[in-house]
PAZARO-862110 format. One line per 10 residues: number of its first residue (from 0); their letters; for each residue x, y, z of N, C-alpha, C. Coordinates in steps of 0.02 Angstrom, whole numbers, padded with zeros to 5 digits. Layout:
<pts>
NUM> a> X,Y,Z,X,Y,Z,X,Y,Z  ...
</pts>
This chain:
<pts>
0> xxxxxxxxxx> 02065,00625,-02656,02068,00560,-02624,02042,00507,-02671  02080,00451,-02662,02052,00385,-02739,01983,00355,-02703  01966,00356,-02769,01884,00320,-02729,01878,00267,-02691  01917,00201,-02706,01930,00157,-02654,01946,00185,-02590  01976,00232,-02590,01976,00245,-02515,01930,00287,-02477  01892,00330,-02530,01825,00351,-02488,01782,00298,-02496  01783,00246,-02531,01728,00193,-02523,01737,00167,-02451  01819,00133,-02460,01833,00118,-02386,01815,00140,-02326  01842,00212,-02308,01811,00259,-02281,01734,00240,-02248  01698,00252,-02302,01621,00261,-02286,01601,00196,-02253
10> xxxxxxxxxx> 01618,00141,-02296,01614,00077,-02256,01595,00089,-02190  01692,00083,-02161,01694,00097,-02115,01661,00147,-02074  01636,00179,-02100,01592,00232,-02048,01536,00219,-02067  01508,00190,-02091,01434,00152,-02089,01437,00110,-02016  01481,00076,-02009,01499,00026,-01969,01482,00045,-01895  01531,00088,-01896,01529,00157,-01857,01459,00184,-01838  01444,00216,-01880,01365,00252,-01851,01315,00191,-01844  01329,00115,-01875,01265,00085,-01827,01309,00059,-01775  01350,00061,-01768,01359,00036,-01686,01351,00086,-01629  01391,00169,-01659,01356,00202,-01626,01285,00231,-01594
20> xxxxxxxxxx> 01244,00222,-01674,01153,00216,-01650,01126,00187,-01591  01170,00106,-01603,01148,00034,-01571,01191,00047,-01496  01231,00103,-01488,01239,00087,-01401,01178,00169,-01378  01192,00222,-01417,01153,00278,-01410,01069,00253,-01393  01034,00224,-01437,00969,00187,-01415,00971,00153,-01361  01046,00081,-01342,01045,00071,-01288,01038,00103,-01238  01092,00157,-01226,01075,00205,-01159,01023,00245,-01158  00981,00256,-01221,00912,00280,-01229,00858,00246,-01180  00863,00183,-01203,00827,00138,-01186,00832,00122,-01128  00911,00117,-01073,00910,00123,-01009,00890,00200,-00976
30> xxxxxxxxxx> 00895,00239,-01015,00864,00307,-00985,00777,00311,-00968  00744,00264,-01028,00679,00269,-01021,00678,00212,-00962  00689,00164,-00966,00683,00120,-00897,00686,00134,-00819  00732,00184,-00843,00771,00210,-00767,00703,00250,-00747  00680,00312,-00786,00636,00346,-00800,00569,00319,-00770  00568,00263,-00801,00480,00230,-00791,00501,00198,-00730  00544,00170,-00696,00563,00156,-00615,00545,00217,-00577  00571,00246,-00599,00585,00327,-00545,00486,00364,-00528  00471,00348,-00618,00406,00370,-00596,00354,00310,-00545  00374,00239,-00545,00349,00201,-00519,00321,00204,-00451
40> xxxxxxxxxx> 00407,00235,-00421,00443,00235,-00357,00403,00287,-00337  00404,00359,-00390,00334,00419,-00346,00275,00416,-00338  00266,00367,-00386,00198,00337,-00343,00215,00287,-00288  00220,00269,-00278,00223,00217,-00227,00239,00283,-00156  00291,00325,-00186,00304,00374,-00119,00227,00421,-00096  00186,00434,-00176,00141,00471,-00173,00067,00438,-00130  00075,00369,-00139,00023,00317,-00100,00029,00299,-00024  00107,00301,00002,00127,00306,00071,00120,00339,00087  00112,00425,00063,00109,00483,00099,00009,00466,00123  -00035,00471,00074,-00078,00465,00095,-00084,00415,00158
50> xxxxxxxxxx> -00059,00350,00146,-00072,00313,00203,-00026,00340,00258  00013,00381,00263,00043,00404,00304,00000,00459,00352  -00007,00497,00314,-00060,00539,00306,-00139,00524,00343  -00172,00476,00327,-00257,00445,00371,-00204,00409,00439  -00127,00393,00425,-00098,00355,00514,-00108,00417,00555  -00082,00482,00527,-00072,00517,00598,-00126,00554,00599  -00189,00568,00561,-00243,00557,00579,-00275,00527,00624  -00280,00462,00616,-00294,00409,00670,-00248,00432,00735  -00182,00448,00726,-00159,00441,00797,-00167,00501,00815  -00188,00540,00790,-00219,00606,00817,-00278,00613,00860
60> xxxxxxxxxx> -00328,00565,00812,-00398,00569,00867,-00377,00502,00923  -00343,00476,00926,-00303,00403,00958,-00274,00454,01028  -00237,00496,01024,-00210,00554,01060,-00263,00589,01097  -00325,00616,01079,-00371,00670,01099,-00397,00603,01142  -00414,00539,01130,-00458,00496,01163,-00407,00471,01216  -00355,00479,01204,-00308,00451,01263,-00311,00516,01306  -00312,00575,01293,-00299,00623,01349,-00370,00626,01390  -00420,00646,01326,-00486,00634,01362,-00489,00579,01421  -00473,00525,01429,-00472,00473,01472,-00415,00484,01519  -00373,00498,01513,-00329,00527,01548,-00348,00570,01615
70> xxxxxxxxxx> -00396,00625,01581,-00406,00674,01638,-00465,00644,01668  -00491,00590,01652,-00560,00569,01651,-00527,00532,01737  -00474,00487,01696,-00427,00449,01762,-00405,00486,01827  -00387,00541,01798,-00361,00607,01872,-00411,00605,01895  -00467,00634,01876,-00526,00648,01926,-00542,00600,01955  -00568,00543,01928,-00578,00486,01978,-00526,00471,02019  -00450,00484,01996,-00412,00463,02071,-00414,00537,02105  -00409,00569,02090,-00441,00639,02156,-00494,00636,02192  -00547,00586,02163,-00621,00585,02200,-00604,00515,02230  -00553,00450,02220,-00558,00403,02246,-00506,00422,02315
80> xxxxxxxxxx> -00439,00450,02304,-00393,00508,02338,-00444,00547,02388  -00494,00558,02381,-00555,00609,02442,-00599,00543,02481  -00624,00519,02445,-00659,00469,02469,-00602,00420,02528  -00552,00386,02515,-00531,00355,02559,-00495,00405,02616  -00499,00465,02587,-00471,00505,02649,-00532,00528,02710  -00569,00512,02676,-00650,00522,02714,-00658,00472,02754  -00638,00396,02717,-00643,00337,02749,-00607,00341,02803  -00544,00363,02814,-00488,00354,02852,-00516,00398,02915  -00551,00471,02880,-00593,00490,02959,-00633,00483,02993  -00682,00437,02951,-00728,00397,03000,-00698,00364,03021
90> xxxxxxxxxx> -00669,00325,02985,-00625,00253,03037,-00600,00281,03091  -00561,00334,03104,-00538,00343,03154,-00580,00396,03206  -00625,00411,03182,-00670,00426,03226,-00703,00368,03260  -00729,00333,03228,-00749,00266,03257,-00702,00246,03302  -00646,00243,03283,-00608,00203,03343,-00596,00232,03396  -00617,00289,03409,-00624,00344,03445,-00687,00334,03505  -00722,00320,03457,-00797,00277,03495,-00775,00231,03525  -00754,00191,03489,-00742,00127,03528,-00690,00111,03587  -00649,00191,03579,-00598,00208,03620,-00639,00209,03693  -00698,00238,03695,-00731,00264,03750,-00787,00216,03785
100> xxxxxxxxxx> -00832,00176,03698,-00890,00151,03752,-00862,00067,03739  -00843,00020,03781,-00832,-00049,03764,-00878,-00081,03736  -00858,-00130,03697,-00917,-00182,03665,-00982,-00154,03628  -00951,-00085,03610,-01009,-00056,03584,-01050,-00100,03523  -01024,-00152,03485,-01061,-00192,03456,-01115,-00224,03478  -01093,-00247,03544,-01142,-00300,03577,-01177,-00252,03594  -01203,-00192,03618,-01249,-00159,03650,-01307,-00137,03588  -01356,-00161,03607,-01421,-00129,03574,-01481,-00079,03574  -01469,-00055,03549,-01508,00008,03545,-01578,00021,03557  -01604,-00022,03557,-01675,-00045,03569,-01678,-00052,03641
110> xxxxxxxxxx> -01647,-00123,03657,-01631,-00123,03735,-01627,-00079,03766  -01592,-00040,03765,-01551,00039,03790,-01624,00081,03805  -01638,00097,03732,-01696,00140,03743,-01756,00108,03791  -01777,00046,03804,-01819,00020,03851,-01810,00026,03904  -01726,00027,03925,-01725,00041,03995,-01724,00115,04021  -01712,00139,03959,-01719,00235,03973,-01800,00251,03968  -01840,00221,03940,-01897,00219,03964,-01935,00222,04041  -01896,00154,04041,-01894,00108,04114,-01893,00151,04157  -01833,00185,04159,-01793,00235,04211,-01825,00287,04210  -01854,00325,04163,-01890,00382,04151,-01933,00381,04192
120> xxxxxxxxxx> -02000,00332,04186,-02061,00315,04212,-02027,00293,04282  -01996,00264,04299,-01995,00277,04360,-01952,00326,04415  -01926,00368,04374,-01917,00434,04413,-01967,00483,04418  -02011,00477,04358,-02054,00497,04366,-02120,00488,04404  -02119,00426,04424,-02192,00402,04447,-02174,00380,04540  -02113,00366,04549,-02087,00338,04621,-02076,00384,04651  -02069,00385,04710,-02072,00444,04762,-01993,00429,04788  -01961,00471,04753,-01884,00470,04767,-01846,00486,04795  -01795,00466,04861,-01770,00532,04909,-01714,00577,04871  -01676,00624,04871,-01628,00644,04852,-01563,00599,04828
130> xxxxxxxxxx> -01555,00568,04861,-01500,00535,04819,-01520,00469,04785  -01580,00452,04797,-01626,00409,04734,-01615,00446,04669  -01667,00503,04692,-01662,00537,04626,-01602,00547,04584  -01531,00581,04630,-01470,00569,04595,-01448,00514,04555  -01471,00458,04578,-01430,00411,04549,-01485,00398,04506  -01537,00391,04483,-01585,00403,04422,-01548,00445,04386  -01540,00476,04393,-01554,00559,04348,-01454,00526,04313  -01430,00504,04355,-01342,00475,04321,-01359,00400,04284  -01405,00378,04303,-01426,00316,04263,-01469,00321,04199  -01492,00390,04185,-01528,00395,04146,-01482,00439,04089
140> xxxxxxxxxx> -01459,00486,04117,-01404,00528,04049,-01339,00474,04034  -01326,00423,04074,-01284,00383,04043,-01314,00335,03992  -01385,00308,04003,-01408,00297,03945,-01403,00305,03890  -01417,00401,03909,-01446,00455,03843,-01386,00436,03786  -01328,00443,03856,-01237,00457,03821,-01230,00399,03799  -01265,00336,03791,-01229,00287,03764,-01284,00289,03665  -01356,00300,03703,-01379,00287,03632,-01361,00347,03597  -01340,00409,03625,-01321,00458,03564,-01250,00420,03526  -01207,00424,03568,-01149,00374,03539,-01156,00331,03481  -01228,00274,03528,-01219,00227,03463,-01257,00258,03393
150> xxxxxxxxxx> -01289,00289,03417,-01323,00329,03347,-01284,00347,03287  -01221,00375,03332,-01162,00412,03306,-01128,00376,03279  -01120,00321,03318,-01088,00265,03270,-01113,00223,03216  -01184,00219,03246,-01213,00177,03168,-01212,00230,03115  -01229,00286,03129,-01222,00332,03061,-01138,00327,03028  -01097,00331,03068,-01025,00330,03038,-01014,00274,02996  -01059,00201,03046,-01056,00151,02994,-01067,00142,02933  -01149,00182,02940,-01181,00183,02879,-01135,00216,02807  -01131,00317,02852,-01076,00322,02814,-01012,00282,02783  -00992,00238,02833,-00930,00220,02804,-00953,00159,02745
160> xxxxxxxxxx> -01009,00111,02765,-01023,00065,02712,-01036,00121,02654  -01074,00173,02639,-01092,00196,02578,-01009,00216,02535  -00967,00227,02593,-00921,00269,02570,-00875,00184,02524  -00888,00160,02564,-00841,00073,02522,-00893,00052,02469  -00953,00064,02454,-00974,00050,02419,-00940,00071,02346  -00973,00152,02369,-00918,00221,02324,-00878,00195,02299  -00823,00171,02333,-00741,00169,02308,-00761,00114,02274  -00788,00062,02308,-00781,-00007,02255,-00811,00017,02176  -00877,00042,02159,-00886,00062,02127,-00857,00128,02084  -00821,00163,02121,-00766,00209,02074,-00706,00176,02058
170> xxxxxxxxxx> -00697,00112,02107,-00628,00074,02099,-00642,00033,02018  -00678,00011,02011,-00712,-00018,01973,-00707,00019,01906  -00741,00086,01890,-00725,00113,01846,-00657,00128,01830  -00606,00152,01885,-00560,00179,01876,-00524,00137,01839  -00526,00063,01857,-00482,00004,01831,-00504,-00005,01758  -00568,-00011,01731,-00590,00005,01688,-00570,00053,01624  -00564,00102,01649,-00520,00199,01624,-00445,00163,01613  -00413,00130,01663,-00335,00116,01655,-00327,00060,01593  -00388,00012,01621,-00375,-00033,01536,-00399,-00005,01465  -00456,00023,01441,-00440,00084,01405,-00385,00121,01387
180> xxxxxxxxxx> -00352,00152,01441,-00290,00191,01440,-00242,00164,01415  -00224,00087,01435,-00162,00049,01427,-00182,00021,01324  -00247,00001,01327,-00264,-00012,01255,-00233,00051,01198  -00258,00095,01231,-00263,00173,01187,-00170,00172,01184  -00169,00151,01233,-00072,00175,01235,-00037,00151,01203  -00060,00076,01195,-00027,00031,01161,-00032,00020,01101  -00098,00057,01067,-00134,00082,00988,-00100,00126,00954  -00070,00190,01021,-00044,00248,00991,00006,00237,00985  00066,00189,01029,00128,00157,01017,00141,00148,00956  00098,00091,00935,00091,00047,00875,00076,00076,00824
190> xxxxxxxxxx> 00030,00141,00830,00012,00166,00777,00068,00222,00753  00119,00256,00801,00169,00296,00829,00227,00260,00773  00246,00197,00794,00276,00141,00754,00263,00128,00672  00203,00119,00679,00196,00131,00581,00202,00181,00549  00197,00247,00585,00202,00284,00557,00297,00305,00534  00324,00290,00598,00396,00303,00592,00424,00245,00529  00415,00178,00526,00407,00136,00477,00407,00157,00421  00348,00191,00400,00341,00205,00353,00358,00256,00334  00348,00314,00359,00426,00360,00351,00487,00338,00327  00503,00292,00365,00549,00270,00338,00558,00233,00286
200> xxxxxxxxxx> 00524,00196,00275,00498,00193,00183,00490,00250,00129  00468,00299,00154,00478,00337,00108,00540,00373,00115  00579,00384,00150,00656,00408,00166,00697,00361,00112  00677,00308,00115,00721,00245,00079,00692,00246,00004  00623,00258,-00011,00626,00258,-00073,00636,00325,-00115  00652,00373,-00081,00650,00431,-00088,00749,00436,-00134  00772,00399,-00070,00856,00397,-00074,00875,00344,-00143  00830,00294,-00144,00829,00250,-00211,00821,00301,-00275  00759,00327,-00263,00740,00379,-00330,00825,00433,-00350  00835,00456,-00284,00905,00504,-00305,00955,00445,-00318
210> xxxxxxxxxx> 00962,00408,-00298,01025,00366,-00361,01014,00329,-00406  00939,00344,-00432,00933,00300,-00492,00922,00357,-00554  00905,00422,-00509,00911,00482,-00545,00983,00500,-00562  01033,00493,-00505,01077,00499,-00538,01120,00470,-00610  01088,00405,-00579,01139,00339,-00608,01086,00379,-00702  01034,00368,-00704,01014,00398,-00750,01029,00458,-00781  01046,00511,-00756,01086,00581,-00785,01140,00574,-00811  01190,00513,-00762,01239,00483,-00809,01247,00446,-00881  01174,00401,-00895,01193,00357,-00936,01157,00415,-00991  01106,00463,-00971,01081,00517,-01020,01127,00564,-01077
220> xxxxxxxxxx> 01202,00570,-01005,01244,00604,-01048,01292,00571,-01080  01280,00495,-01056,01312,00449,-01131,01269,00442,-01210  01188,00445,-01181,01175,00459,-01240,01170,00508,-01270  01182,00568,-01244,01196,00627,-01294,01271,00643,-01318  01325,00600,-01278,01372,00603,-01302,01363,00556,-01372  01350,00497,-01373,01342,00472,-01424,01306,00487,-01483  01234,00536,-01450,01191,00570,-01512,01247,00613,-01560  01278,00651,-01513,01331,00709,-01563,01394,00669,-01574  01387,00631,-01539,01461,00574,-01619,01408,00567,-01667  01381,00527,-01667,01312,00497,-01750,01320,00570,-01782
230> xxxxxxxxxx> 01304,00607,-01746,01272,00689,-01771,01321,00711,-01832  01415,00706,-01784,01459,00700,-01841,01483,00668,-01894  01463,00596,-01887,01479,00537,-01908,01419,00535,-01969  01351,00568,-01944,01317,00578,-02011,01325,00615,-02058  01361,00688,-02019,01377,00733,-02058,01448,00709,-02142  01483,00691,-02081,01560,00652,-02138,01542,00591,-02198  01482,00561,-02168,01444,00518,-02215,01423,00539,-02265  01374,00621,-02264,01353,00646,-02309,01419,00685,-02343  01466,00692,-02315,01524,00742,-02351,01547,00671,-02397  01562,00639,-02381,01623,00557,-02413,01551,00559,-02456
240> xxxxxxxxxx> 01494,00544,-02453,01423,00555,-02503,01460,00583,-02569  01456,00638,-02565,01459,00701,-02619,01531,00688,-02636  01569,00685,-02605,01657,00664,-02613,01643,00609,-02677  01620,00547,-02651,01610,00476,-02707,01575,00522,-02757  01520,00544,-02740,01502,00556,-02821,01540,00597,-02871  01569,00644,-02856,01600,00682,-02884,01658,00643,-02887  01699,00592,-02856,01750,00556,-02905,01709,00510,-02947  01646,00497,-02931,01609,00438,-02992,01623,00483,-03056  01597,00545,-03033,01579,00570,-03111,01648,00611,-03164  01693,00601,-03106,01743,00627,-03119,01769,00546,-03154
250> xxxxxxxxxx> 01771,00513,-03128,01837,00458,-03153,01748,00434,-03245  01707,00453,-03238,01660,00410,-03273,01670,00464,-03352  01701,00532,-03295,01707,00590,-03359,01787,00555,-03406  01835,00516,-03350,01876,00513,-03378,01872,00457,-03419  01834,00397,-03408,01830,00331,-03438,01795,00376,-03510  01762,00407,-03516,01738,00441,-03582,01769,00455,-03625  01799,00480,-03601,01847,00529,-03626,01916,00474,-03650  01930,00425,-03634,01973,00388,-03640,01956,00344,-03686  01875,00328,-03684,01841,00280,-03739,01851,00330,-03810  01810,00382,-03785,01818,00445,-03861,01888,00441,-03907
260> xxxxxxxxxx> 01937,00448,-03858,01999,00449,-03863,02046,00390,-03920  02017,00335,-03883,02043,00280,-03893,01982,00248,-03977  01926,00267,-03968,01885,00277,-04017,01892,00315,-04091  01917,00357,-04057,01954,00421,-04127,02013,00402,-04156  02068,00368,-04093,02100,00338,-04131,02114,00300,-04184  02058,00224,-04150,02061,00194,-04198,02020,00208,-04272  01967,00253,-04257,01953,00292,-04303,01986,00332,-04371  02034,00358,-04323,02099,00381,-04374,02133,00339,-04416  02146,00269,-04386,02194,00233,-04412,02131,00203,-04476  02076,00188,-04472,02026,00166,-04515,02014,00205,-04573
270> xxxxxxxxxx> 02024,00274,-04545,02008,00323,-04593,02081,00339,-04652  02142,00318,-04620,02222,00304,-04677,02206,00259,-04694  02144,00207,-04709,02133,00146,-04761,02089,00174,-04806  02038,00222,-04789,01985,00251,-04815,02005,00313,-04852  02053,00340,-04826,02074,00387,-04898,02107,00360,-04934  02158,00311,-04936,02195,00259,-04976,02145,00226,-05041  02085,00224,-05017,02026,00190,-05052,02002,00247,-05114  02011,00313,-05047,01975,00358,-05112,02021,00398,-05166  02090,00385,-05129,02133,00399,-05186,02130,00368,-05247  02124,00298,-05239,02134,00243,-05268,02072,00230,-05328
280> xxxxxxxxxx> 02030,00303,-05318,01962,00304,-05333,01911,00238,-05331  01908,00194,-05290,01862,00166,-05256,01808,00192,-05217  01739,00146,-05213,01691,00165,-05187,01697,00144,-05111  01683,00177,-05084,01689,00178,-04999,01600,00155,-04973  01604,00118,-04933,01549,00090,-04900,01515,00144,-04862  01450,00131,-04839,01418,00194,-04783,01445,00183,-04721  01463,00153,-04698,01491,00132,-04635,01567,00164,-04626  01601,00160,-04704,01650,00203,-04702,01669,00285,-04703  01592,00302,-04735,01579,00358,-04738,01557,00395,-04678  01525,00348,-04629,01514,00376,-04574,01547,00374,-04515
290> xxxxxxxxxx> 01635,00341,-04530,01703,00349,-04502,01709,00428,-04539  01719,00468,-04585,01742,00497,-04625,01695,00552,-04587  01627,00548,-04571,01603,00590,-04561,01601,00634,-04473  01613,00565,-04445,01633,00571,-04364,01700,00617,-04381  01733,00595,-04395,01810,00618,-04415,01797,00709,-04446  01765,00713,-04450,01747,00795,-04498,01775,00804,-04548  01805,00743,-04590,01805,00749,-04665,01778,00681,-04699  01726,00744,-04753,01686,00720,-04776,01705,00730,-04863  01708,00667,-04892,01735,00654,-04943,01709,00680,-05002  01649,00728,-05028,01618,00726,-05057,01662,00760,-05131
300> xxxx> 01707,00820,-05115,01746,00844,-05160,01762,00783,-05191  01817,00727,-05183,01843,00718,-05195,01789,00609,-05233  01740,00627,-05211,01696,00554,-05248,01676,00583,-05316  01682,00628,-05346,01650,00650,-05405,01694,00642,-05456
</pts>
């Protein structure tokens, strides 16, 4: 091949391997980018997990304190559930009383007992005929029957005030337990919510990382496609290398050889003036002698 055209050649594939280098580094260079994103992105996934991680923590002990209160709530409505069912049987025992003795409010107990006094002492102390005595003895157990009654009833009362006290005071807590409850509910909602959130943040950056991994595997195997073009393209560089030199030294063997050539010639033609001289028996110069001597004849026979 003429050397101009492996010069050409090489040129051109100089040209060649830096543009190839210059896109191969490019997609190098988007591979490391892609790369340092992707690792960015696992952290960021690796920092949500933790905070993911202390959420359902939190809504874990958020959960144990909501149930705890929870059963805390049953019992008090089972004991507030007993209590007004308690209420409901005094009440209606009472009205039961009141079914029987009238105006039992207005009657006083004190009073009552003075006249059962009253009545006592004087069945006891009066000289009574038989049906005196009867009607004592019916005036006096109707007494008895009214203050046992009311006894019966102020205790029911009593009972029943302690029992409304009760409720108000368990009502009280209970409402208490429910706002708690509704707080806790609305914590674990919310906290229920960030967590799915953020899940879902990491679902999303998770799905980012696989197509930037992909998109990266792609542009990776552009740069190794391009590494093994250079790879060849260096190789043919170094071959067209050794190619040029060996026509340098080839065409530099021939320019030699052409100078020698062309050198000897005119050599020759110098040297048919220079034997002409020594025929002629003339003295020949050193300069001519050392035409004569390049030439491998050397005049010496023939100067004497």
């Amino acid at each position: 091949m003429a050397l101009e055209k492996l010069v050409s050649e090489l040129k051109e594939l100089e040209n060649k391997i830096a543009q190839t280098r210059a896109e191969r580094d490019e997609y190098n260079n988007k591979v490391r980018e892609l790369s340092a994103k992707i690792r960015e992105l696992r952290k960021s996934i690796s920092e949500r997990r933790e905070e993911l991680k202390a959420l359902r923590e939190e809504h874990t002990k958020l959960r144990e304190e909501f149930n705890k209160y929870k059963e805390k709530k049953d019992s008090i409505k089972k004991i507030l559930s007993e209590l007004r069912e308690e209420r409901r049987s005094i009440i209606s025992e009472m009205r039961k009383i009141r079914s029987k003795v009238r105006n039992i409010h207005e009657k006083n107990e004190k009073e009552l007992r003075s006249k059962l006094e009253a009545l006592e002492w004087e069945y006891q102390t009066k000289s009574l005929s038989p049906e005196e005595e009867k009607i004592y003895v019916n005036k006096i157990n109707e007494l008895l029957e009214q203050i046992t009654v009311i006894e019966k009833y102020k205790k029911l009362q009593d009972k029943l005030n302690d029992i409304e006290a009760e409720l108000e005071k368990i009502r009280s807590e209970y409402e208490n337990i429910l706002t708690i409850l509704n707080d806790l509910y609305n914590k674990k909602n919310e906290l229920r919510q960030n967590i799915i959130n953020l899940k879902n943040e990491i679902n999303n950056i998770r799905s980012i990382i696989e197509n930037l991994a992909k998109i990266r595997d792609e542009i990776k195997k552009k740069a190794d496609e391009k590494h093994q073009e250079l790879i060849k393209m260096l190789t043919r560089r170094r071959e067209l290398l050794k190619e040029i030199e060996k026509e340098q030294l080839l065409r530099k063997a021939q320019l030699i050889a052409k100078t020698l050539a062309e050198r000897r010639k005119e050599l020759m033609q110098k040297a048919v003036y220079i034997r002409e001289k020594i025929k002629r028996g003339e003295r020949i110069t050193f300069e001519e002698f050392k035409i004569l001597a390049e030439l491998g004849e050397l005049p010496f026979s023939k100067q004497k």
